[in-house]
ROSE-4610 file (N, C-alpha, C; in Angstrom, 1 decimal, always signed):
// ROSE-4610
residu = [X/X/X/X/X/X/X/X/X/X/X/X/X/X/X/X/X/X/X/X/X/X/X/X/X/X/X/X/X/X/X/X/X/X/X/X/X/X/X/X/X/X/X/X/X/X/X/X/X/X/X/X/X/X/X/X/X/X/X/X/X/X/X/X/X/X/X/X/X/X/X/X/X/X/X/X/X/X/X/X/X/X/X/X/X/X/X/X/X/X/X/X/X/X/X/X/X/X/X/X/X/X/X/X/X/X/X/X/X/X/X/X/X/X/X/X/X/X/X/X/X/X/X/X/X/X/X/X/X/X/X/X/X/X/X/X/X/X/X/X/X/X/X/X/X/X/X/X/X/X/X/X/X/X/X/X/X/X/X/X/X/X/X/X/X/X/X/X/X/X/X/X/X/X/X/X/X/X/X/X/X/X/X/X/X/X/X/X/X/X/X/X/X/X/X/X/X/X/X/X/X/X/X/X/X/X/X/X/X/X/X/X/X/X/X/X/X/X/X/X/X/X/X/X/X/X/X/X/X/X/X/X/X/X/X/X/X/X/X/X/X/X/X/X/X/X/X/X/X/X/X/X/X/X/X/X/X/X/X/X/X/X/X/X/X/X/X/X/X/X/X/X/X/X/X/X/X/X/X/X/X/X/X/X/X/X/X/X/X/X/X/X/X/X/X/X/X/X/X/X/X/X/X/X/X/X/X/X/X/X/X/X/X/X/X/X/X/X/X/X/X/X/X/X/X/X/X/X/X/X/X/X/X/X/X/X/X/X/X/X/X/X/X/X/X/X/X/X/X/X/X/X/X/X/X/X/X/X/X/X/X/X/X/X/X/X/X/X/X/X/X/X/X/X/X/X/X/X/X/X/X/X/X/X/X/X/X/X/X/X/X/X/X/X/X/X/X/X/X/X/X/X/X/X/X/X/X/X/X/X/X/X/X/X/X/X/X/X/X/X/X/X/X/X/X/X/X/X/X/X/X/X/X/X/X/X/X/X/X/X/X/X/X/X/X/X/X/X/X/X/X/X/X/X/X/X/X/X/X/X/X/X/X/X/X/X/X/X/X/X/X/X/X/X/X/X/X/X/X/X/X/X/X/X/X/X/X/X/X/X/X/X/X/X/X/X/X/X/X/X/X/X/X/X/X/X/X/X/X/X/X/X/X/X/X/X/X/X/X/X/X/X/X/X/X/X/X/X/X/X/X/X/X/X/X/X/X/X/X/X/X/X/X/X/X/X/X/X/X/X/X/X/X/X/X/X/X/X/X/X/X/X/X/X/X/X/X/X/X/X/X/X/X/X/X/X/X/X/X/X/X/X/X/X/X]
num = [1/1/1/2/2/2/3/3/3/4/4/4/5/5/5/6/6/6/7/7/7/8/8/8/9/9/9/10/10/10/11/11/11/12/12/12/13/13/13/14/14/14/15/15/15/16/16/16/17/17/17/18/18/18/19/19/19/20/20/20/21/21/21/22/22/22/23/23/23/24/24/24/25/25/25/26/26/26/27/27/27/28/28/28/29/29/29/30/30/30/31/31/31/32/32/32/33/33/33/34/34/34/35/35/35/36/36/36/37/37/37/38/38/38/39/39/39/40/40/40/41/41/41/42/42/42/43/43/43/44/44/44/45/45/45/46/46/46/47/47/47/48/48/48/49/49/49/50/50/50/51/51/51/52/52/52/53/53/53/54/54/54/55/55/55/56/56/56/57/57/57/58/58/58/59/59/59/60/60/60/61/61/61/62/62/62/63/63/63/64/64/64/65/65/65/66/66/66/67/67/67/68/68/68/69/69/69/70/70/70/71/71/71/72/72/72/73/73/73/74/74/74/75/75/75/76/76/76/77/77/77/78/78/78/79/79/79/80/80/80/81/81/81/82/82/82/83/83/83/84/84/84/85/85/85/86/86/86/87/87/87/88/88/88/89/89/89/90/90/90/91/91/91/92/92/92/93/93/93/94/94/94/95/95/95/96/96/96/97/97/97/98/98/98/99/99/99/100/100/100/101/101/101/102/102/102/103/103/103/104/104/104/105/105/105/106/106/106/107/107/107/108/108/108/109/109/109/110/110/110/111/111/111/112/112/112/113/113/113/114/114/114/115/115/115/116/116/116/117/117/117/118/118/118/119/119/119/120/120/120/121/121/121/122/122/122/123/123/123/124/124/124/125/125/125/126/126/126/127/127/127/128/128/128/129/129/129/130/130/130/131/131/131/132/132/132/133/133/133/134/134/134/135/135/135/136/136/136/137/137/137/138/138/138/139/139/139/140/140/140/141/141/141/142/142/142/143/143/143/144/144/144/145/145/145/146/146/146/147/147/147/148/148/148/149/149/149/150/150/150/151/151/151/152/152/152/153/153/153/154/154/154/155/155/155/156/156/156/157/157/157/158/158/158/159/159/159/160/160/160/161/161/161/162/162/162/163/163/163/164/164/164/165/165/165/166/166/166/167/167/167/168/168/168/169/169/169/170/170/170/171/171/171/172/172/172/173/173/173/174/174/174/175/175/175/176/176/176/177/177/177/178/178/178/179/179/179/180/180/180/181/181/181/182/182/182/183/183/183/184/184/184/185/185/185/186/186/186/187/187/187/188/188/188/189/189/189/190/190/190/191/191/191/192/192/192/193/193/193/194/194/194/195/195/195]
x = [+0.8/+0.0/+0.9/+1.8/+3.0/+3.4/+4.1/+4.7/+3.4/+2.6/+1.3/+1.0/+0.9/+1.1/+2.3/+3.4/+4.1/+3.9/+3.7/+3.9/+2.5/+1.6/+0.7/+0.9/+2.2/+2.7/+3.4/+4.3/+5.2/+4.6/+3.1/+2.8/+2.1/+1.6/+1.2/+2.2/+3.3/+4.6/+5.0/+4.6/+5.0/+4.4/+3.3/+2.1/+2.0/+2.1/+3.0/+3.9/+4.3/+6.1/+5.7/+4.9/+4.7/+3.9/+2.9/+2.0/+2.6/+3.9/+4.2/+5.0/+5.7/+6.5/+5.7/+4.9/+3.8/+3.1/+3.1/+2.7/+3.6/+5.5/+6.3/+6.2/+6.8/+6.7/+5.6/+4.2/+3.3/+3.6/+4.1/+4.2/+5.9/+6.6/+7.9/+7.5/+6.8/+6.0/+5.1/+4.6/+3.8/+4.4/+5.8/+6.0/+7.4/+7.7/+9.2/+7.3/+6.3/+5.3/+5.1/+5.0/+4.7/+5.9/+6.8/+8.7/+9.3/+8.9/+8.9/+9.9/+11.3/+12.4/+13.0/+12.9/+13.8/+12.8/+11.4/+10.6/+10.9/+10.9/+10.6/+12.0/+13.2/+14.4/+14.3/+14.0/+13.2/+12.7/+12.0/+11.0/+11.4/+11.7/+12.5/+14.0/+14.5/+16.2/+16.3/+15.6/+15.6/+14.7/+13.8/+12.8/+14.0/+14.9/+15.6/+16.8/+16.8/+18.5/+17.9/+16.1/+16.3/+15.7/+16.0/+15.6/+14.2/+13.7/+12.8/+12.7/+12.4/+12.8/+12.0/+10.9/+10.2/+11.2/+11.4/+12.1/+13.5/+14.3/+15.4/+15.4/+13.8/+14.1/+14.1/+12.9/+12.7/+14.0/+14.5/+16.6/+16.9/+16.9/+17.4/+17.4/+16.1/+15.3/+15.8/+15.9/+16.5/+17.9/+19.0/+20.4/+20.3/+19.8/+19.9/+19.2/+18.6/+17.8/+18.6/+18.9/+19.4/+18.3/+17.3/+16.1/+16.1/+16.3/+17.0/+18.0/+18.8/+20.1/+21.2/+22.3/+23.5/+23.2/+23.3/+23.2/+24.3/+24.3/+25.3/+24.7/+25.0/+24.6/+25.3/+26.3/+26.7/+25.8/+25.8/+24.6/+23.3/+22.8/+21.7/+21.6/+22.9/+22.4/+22.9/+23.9/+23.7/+22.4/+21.4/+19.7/+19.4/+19.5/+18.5/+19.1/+20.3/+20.9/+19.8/+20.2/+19.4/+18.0/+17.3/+15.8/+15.7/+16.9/+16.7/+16.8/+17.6/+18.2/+16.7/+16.0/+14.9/+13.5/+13.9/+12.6/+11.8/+12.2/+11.5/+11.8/+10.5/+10.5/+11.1/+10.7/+11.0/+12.6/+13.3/+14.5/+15.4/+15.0/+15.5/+15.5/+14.7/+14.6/+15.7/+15.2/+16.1/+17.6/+18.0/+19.5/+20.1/+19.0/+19.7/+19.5/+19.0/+19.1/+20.7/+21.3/+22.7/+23.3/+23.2/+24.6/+24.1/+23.0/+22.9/+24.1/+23.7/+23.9/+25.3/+26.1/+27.0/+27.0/+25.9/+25.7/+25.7/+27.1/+27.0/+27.8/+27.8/+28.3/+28.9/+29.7/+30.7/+29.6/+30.0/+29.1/+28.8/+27.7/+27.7/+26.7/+26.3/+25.0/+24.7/+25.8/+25.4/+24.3/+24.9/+24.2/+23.1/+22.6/+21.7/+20.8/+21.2/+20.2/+19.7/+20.5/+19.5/+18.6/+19.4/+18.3/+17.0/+16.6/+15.4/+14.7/+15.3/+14.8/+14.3/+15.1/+14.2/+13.4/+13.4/+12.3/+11.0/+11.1/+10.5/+9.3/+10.3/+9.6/+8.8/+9.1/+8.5/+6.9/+6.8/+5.6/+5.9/+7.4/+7.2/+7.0/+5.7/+5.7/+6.7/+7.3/+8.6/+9.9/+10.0/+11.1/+11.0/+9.5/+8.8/+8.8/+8.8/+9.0/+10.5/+11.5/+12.9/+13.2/+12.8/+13.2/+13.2/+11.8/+10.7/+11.7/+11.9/+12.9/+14.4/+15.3/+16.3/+16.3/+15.3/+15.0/+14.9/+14.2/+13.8/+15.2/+16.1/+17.2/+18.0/+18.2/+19.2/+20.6/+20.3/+20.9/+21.9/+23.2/+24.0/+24.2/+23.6/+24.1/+23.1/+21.9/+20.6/+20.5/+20.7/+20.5/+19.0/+18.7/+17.7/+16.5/+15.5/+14.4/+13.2/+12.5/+11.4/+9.9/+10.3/+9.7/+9.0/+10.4/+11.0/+10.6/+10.7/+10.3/+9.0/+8.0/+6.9/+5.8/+6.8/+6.0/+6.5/+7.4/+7.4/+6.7/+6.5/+5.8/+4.3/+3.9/+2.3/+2.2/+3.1/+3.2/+3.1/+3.9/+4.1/+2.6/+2.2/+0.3/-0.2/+0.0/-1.4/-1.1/+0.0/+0.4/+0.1/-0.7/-0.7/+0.2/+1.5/+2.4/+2.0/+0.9/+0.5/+1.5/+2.5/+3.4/+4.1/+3.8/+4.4/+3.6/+2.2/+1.6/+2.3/+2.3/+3.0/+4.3/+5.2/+6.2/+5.8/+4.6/+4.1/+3.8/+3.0/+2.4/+3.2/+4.8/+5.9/+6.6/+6.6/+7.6/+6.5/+5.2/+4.0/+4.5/+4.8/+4.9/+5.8/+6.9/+7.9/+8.4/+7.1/+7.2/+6.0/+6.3/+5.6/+4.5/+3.4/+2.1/+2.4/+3.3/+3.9/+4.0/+5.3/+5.9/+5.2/+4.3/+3.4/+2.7/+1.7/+0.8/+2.2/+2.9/+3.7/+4.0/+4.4/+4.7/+3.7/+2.3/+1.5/+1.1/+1.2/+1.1/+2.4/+3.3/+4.2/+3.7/+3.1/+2.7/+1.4/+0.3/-0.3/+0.0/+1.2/+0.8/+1.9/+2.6/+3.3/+2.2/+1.5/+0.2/-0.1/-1.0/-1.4/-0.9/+0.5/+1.4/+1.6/+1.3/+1.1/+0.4/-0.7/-1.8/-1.6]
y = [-1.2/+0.0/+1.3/+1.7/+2.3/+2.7/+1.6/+1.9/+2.4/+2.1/+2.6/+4.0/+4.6/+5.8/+6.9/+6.0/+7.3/+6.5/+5.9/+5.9/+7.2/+7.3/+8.2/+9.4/+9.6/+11.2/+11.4/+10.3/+11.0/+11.6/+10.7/+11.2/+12.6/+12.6/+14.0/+15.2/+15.4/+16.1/+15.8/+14.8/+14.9/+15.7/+16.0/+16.2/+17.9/+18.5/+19.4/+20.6/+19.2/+20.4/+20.1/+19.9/+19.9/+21.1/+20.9/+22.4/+23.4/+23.8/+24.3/+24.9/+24.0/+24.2/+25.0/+24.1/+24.5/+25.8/+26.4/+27.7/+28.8/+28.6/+29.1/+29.4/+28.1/+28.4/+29.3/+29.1/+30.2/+31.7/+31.7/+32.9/+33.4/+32.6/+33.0/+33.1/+32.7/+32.9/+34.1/+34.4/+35.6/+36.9/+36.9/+37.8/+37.9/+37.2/+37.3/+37.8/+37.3/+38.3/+39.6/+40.2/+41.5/+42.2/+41.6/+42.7/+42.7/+41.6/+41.8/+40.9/+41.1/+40.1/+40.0/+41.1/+40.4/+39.4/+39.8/+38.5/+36.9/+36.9/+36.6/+35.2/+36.4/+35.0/+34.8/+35.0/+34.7/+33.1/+33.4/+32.2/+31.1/+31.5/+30.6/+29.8/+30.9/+29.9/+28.7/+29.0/+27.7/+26.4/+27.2/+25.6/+25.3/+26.3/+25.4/+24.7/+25.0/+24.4/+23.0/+23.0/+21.3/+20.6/+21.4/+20.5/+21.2/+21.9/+22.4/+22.8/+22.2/+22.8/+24.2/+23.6/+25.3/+26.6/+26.4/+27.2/+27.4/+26.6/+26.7/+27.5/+27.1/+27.9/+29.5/+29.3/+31.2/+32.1/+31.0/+31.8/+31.5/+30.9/+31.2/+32.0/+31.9/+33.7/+34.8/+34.7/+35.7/+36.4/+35.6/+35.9/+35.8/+35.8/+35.5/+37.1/+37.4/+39.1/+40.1/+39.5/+40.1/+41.3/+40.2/+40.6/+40.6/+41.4/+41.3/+41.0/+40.6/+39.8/+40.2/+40.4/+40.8/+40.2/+40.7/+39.5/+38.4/+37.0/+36.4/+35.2/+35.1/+34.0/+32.6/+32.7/+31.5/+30.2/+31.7/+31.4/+30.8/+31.0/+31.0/+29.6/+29.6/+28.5/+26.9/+27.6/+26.4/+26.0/+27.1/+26.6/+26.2/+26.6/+25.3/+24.2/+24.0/+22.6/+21.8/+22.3/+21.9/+21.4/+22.0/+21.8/+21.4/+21.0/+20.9/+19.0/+18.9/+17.3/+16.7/+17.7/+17.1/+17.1/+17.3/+17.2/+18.4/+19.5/+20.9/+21.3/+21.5/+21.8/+23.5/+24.2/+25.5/+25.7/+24.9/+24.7/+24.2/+22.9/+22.3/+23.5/+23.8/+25.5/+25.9/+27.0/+28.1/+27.4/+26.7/+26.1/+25.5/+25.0/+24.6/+26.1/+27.4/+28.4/+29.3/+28.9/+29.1/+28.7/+27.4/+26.2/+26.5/+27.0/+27.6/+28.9/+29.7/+30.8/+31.0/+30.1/+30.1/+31.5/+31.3/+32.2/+31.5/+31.8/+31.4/+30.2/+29.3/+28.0/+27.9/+27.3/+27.1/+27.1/+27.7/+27.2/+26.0/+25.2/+24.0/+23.4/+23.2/+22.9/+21.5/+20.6/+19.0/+19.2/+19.8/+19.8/+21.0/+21.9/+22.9/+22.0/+21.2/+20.1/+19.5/+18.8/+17.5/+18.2/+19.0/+20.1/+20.4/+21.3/+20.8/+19.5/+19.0/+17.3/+17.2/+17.1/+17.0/+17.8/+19.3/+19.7/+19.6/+19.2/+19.0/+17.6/+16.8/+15.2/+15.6/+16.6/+16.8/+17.4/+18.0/+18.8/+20.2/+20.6/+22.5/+22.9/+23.6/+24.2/+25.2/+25.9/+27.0/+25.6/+25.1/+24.2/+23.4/+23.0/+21.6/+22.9/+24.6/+25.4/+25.5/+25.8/+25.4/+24.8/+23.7/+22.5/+22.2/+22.5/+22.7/+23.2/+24.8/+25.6/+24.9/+23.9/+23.7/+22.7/+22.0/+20.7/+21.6/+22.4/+23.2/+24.1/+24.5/+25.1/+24.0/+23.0/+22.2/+23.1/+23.1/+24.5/+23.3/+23.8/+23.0/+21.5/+20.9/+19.7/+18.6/+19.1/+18.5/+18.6/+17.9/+17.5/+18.5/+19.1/+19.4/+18.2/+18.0/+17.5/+18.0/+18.0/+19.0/+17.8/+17.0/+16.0/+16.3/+15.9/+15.8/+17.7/+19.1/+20.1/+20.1/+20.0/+19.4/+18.8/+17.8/+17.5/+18.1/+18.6/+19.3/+20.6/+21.1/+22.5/+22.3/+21.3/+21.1/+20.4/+19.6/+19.3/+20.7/+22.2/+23.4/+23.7/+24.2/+24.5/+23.8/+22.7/+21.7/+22.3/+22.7/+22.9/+24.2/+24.8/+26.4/+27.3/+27.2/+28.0/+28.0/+28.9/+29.6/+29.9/+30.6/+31.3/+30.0/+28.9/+27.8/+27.5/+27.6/+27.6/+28.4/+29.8/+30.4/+29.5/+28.7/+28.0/+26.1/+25.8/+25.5/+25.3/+26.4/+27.2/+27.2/+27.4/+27.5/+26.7/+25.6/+24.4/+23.4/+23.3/+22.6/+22.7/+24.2/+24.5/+23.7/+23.6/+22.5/+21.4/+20.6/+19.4/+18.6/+17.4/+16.3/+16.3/+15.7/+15.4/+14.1/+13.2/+12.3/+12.4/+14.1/+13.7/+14.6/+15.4/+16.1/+15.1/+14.1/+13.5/+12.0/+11.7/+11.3/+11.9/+13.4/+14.5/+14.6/+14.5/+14.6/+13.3/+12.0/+10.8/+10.7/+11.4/+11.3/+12.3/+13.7/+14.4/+13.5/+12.8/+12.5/+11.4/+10.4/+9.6/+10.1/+11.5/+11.6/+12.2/+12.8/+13.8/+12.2/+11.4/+10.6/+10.1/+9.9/+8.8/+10.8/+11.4/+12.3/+13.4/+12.8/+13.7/+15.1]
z = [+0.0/+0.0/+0.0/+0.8/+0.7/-0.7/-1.3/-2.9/-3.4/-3.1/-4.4/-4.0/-2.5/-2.3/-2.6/-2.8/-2.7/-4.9/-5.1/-7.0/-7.1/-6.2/-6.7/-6.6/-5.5/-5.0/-6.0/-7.0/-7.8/-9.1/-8.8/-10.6/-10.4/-8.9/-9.0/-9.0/-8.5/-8.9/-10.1/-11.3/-12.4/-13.0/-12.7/-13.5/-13.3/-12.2/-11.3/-11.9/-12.0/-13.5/-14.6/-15.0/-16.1/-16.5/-15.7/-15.9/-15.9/-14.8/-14.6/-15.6/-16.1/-17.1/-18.5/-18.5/-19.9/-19.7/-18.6/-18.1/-18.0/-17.9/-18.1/-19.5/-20.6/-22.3/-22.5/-22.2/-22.4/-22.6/-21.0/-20.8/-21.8/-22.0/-22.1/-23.9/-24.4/-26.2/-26.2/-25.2/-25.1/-24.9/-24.3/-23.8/-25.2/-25.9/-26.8/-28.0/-28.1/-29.6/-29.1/-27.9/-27.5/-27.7/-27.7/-27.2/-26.3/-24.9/-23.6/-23.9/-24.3/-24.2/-22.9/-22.2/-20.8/-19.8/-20.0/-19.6/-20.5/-21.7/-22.1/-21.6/-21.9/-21.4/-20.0/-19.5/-18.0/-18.0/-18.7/-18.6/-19.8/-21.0/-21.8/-21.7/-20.5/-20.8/-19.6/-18.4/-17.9/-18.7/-19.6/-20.1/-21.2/-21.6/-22.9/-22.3/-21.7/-20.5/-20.6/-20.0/-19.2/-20.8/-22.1/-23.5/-24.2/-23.7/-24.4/-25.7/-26.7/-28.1/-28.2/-28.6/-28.4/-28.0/-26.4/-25.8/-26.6/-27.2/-27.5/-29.1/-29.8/-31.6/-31.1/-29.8/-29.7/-29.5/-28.7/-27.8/-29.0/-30.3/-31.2/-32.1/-32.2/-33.2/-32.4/-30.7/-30.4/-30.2/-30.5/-30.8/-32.1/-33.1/-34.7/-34.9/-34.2/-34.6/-33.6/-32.6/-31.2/-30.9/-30.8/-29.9/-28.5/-27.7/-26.2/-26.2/-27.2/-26.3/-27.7/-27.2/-28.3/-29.4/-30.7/-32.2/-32.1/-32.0/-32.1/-33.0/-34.2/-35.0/-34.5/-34.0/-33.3/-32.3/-31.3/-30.6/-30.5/-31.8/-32.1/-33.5/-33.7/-34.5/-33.3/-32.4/-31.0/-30.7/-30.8/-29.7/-30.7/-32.3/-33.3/-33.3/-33.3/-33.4/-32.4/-30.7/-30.3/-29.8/-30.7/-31.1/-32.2/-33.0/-34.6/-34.3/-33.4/-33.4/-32.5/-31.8/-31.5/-32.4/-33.4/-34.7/-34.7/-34.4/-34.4/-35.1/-36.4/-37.9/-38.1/-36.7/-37.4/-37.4/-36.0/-36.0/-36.9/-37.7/-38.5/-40.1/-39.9/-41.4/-41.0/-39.7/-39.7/-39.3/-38.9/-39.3/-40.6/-41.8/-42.8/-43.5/-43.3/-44.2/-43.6/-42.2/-41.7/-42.2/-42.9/-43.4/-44.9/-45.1/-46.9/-47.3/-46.3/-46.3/-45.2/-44.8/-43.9/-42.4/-42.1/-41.3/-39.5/-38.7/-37.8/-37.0/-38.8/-39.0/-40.2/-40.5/-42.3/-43.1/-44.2/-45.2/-45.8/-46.1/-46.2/-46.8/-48.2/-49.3/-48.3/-48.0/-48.2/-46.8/-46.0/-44.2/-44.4/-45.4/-45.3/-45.8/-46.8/-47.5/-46.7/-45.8/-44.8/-43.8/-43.6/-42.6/-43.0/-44.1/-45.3/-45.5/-45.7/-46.1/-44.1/-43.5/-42.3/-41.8/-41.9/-41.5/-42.4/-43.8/-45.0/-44.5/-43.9/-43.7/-42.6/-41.5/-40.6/-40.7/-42.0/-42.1/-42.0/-42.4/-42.2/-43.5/-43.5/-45.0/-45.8/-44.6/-45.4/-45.8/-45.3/-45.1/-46.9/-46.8/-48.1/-49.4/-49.1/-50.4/-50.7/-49.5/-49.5/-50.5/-50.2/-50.8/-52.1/-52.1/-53.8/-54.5/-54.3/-54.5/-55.1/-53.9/-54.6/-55.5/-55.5/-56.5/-58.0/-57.7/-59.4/-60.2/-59.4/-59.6/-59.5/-59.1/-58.9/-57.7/-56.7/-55.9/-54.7/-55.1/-53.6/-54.3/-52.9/-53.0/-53.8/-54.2/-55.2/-56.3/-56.9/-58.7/-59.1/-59.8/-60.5/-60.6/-60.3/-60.5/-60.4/-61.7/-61.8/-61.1/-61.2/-60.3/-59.1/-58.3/-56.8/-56.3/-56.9/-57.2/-57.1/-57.8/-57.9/-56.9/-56.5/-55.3/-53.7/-53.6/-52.4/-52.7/-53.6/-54.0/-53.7/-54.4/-53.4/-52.4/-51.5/-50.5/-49.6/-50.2/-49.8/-49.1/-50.4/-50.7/-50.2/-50.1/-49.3/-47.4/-46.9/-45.7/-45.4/-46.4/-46.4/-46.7/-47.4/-47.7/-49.2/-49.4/-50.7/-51.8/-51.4/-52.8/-53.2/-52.4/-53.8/-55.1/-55.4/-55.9/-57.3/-57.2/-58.4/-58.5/-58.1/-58.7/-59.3/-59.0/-59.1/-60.8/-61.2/-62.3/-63.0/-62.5/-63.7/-63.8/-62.6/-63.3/-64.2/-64.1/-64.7/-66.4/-66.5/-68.2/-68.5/-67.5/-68.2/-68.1/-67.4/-67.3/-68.4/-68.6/-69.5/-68.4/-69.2/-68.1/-67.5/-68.3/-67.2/-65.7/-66.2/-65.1/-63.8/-64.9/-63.4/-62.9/-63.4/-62.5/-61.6/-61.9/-61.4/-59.8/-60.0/-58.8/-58.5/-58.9/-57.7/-57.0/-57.8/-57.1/-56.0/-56.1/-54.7/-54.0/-54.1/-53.3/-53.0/-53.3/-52.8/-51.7/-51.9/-51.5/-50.0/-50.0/-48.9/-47.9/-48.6/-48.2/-46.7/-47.6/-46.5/-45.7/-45.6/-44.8/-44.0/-44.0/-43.2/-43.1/-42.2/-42.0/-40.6]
């Protein structure tokens, strides 16, 4: 009877910090949209210390703008890494557009790529136009495929990032109807393996 009381005390202290926590990020997201940066790292740098991704893209957006805090792109692409290795789509973007654009970190097509491709698989719409994007240019470390283009571009649109639509419109002109209904049978069928 003992073990089962104190297993009941622990889940209530789990349960505890967690709100807690989730009531800190709240406030620490509310307070970095209004401008209230010194609350804001208040409340965000202990949740990113104990792994918070959330907490960790915002401390990123915030040394990458030096929104409250000195500009240090270094900095800042440290807190995406670490929200980015935890599957946080906006993190996984904004670190492969550093290693595009060597900002922070060496320049680097091969690692800006997988960064894309993972926040791409994840469901981020800016990330799945990225991508769209380097497929149709053939840009870095990706071969040209008007394909592969194609279907991350309405994978884009279907996620709500509209302006892929217009690239869309213009790789259509120069693709075979093969190979468009082809790219939408892969956008369809990634569509459902993720809803």
């Amino acid at each position: 009877m003992t073990k089962i009381f104190y297993n009941l005390v622990f889940a209530v202290f789990c349960l505890a910090l967690g709100a807690e926590a989730q009531a800190g990020l709240q406030e620490g997201v509310s307070a970095y949209k209004r401008g209230h940066f010194s609350v804001a790292l208040k409340e965000l740098i202990p949740l990113a210390e104990k792994g918070d991704a959330k907490a960790q893209t915002i401390l990123g957006e915030m040394h990458s703008s030096g929104s409250g805090v000195p500009q240090d792109h270094a900095k800042a692409a440290s807190w995406y890494r670490k929200a980015a290795e935890q599957g946080h789509g906006s993190a996984q973007t904004s670190l492969g557009v550093m290693y595009e654009r060597g900002i922070g970190v060496p320049q680097d097509d091969k690692e800006a790529a997988a960064w894309f491709h993972k926040a791409a698989e994840h469901g981020h719409a800016e990330a799945q136009y990225i991508l769209g994007g380097m497929y149709e240019r053939g840009q870095g470390a990706i071969k040209s495929d008007l394909v592969q283009a194609h279907k991350w571009f309405t994978i884009a649109v279907a996620g709500g990032f509209d302006i892929a639509q217009d690239n869309l419109d213009e790789i259509e002109a120069k693709m075979s109807r093969e190979q468009v209904e082809k790219a939408r049978s892969m956008a369809k069928e990634w569509l459902a393996k993720h809803p």
